[in-house]
FITITI-39670 format. One record per residue (C-alpha): x negated, y negated, z negated. Coordinates in steps of 0.02 Angstrom, whole numbers, padded with zeros to 5 digits, always signed. Each point is the difference from the previous one (the first is absolute). Last residue first. Layout:
REM residues N
XYZ/...
END
This chain:
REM residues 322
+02802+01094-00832/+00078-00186-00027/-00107-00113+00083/+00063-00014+00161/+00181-00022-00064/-00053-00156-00085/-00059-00031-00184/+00004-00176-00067/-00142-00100-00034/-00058-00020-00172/-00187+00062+00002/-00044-00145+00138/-00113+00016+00125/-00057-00176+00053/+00004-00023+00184/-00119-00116+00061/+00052-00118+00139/-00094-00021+00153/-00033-00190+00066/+00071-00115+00116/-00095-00141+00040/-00010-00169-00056/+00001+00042-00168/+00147-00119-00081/+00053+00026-00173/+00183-00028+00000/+00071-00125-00051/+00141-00025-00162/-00084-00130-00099/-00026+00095-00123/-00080+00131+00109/-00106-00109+00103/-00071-00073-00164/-00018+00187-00064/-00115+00057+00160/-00103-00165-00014/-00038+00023-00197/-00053+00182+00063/-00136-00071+00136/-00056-00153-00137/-00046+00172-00126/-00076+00093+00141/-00105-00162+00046/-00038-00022-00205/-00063+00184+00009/-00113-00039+00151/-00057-00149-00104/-00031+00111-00132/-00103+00110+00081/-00112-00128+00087/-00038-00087-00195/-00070+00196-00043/-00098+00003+00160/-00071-00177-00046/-00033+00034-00163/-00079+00184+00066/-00112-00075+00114/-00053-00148-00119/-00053+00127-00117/-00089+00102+00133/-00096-00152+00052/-00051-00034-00182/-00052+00148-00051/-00117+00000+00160/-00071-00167-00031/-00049+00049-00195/+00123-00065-00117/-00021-00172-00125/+00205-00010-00003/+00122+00056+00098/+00103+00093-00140/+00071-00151-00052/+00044-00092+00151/+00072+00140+00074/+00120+00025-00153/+00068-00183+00028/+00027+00019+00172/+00104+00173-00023/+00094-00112-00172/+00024-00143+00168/+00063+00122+00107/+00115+00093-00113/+00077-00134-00059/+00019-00079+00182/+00090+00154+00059/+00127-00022-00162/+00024-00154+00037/+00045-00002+00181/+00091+00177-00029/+00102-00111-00129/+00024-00149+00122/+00071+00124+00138/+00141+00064-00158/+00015-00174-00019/+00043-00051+00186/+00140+00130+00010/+00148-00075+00036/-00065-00098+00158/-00136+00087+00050/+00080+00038+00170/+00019-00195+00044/-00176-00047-00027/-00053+00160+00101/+00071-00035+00155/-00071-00158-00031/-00148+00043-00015/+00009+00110+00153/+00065-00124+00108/-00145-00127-00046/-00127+00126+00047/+00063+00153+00067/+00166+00089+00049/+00043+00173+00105/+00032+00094-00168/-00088+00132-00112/-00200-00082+00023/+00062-00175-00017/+00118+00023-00144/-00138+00104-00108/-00122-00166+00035/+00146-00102-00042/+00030+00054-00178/-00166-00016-00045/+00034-00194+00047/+00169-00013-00096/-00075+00067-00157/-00127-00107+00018/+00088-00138-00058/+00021+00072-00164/-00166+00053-00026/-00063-00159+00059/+00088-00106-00117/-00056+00093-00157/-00190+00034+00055/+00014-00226+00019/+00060+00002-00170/-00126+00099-00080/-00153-00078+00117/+00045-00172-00032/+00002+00032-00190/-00190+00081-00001/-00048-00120+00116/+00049-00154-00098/-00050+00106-00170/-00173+00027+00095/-00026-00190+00045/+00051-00057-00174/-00175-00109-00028/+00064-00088+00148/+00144-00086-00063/+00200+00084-00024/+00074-00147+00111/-00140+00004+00124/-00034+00176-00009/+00200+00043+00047/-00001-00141+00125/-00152+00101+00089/+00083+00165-00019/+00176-00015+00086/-00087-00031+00180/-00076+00210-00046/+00157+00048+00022/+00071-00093+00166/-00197+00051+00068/+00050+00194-00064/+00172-00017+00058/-00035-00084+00178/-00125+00158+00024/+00109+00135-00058/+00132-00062+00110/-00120+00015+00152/-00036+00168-00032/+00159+00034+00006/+00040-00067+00154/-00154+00109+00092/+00060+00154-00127/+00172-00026+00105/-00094-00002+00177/-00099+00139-00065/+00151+00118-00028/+00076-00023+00172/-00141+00034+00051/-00035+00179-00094/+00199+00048+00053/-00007+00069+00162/-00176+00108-00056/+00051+00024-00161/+00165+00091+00072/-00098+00113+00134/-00133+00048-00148/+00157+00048-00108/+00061+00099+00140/-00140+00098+00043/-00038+00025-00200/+00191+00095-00044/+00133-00107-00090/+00158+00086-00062/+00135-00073-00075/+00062-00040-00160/+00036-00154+00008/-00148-00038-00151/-00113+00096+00103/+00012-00096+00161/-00009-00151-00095/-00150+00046-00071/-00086+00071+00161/+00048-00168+00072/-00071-00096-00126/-00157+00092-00032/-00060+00003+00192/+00034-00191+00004/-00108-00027-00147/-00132+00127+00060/-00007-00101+00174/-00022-00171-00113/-00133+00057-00117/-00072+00062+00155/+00007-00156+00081/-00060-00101-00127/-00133+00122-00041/-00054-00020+00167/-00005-00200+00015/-00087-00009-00205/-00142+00116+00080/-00028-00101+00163/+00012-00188-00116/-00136+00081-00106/-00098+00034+00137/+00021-00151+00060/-00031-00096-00155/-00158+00100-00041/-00079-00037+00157/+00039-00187-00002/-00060-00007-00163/-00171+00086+00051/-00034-00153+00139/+00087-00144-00066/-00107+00016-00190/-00157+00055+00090/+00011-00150+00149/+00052-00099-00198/-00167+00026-00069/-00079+00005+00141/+00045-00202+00043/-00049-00032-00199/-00180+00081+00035/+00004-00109+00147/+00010-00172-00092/-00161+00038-00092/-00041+00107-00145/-00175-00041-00070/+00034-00022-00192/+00122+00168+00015/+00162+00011-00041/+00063+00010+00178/-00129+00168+00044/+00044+00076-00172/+00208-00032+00048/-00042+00068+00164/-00083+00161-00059/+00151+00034-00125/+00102-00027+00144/-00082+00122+00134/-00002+00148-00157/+00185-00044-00026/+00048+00006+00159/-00095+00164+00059/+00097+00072-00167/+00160-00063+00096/-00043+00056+00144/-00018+00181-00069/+00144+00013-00082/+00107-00042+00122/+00028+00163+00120/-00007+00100-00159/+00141-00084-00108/+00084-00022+00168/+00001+00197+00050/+00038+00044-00186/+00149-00121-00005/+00058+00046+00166/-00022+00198-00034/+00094-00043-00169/+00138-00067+00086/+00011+00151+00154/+00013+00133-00168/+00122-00125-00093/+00138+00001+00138/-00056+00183+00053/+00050+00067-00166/+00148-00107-00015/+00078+00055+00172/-00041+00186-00030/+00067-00022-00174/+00166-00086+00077/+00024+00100+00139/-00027+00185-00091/+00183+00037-00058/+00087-00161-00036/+00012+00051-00206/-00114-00063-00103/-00019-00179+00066/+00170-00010+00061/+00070+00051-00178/-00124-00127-00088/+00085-00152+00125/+00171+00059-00062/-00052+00021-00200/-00057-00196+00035/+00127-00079+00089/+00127+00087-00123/-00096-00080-00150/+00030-00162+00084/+00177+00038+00009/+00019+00051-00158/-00099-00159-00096/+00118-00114+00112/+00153+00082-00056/-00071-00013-00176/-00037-00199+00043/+00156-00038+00012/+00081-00055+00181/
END
């Protein structure tokens, strides 16, 4: 396969996942809207929730650290210390922990919601709200189990990853520390684009057919087959945009007041939320075309309504002949 067949395809993927974006009637918009309107009430409600203990923490910390360096500190100034440290942390960390848990799940329910609606679209059929809820709803678990996996995966590749940097600094020498990470990082970004491809792959599997976890993956191992580059390509191109997004966050969040800076962050993280709803389009369509070349059909689990598309060169009948 040459690369300009590749190119094509990928460039397919894309002007198919813009066409469901602009044109699924209201599902999609409604769906983003409230996808990044219930995000940014999380992220407002935890900026707000913790932001108070943690100023409480710093003020009880900066007090301990006078009491410890003190001439006259004794043992029990070092016991508050860390009663302050164990005490506040604790706080933070589970409220922390509460606001990660829901925007997991909603990340999760929106994901779900996308897919199908996608898929839906891209069939050409029609998807009203009381169904898509019903579908989420039978396919959310299925859905979690797989994340569960491939969350896992993530985790042996970043320690596998990160195993490759220690020979790397002792070969290269300390002083090259940031070349070793620099290099490490590249190649390891490389890798996990393209074996990722596979595990985005199985979330859309798990939410469009009765499989999860180790089924799904491999569902999805064997549908890619043919098309892995044009998957690597949205990899890339998704990371590009992430890391220039990143990049541009960095620079503009500079010396700002605490407001600026909240909405700044609110918007980056808004902005990164789009995109990944774009990339789960994107993953939907690649789906749809791997069951096509490999001559399946894309699987729904319930029977939808097809869309009739007028069409200006259909032939005249008697009924419409004056």
């Amino acid at each position: 396969m040459d690369f300009h067949h590749v190119l094509l395809g990928f460039v397919e993927i894309v002007k198919e996942t813009y066409k469901i974006f602009s044109n699924n009637g209201k599902l999609i918009p409604f769906i983003t809207l409230l996808f990044l309107l219930l995000h940014s009430i999380i992220f407002l409600s935890n900026f707000f929730a913790i932001r108070p203990f943690l100023k409480d923490l710093a003020v009880r910390l900066f007090s301990s650290l006078l009491a410890i360096s003190s001439p006259t500190s004794t043992s029990s100034d070092f016991t508050k210390f860390f009663i302050v440290i164990k005490d506040d942390a604790g706080i933070i960390a589970g409220l922390e922990f509460i606001f990660l848990f829901s925007t997991s799940l909603a990340s999760l329910f929106f994901a779900a919601a996308t897919i199908i609606a996608s898929a839906a679209t891209f069939g050409g059929k029609a998807l009203y709200l009381k169904d898509l809820l019903s579908k989420v709803w039978k396919s959310w678990k299925r859905a979690f189990v797989t994340v569960f996996y491939i969350a896992l995966l993530d985790l042996g590749y970043s320690i596998f990853a990160l195993s490759f940097m220690i020979p790397i600094v002792l070969i290269m020498g300390i002083e090259y520390i940031n070349l070793a990470t620099y290099i490490t990082v590249i190649v390891a970004s490389i890798f996990y684009g393209y074996l990722s491809i596979v595990w985005n792959l199985a979330i859309v599997v798990s939410v469009l057919e009765e499989k999860c976890g180790i089924e799904s993956l491999g569902k999805a191992g064997r549908l890619v087959k043919g098309m892995k580059l044009e998957g690597f390509l949205l990899n890339l191109v998704f990371g590009i945009v992430y890391y220039s997004v990143f990049q541009f966050y960095r620079m503009i969040n500079g010396n700002q007041s605490e407001a600026v800076i909240v909405i700044v962050a609110l918007l980056y993280l808004d902005f990164l939320r789009l995109v990944k709803m774009f990339s789960t389009v994107a993953y939907t369509v690649l789906y749809c075309k791997c069951k096509k070349s490999h001559g399946e059909e894309i699987e729904l689990q319930e029977n939808f309504e097809y869309v009739k598309v007028p069409s200006t060169n259909a032939p005249l009948t008697a009924a419409d002949i004056p």
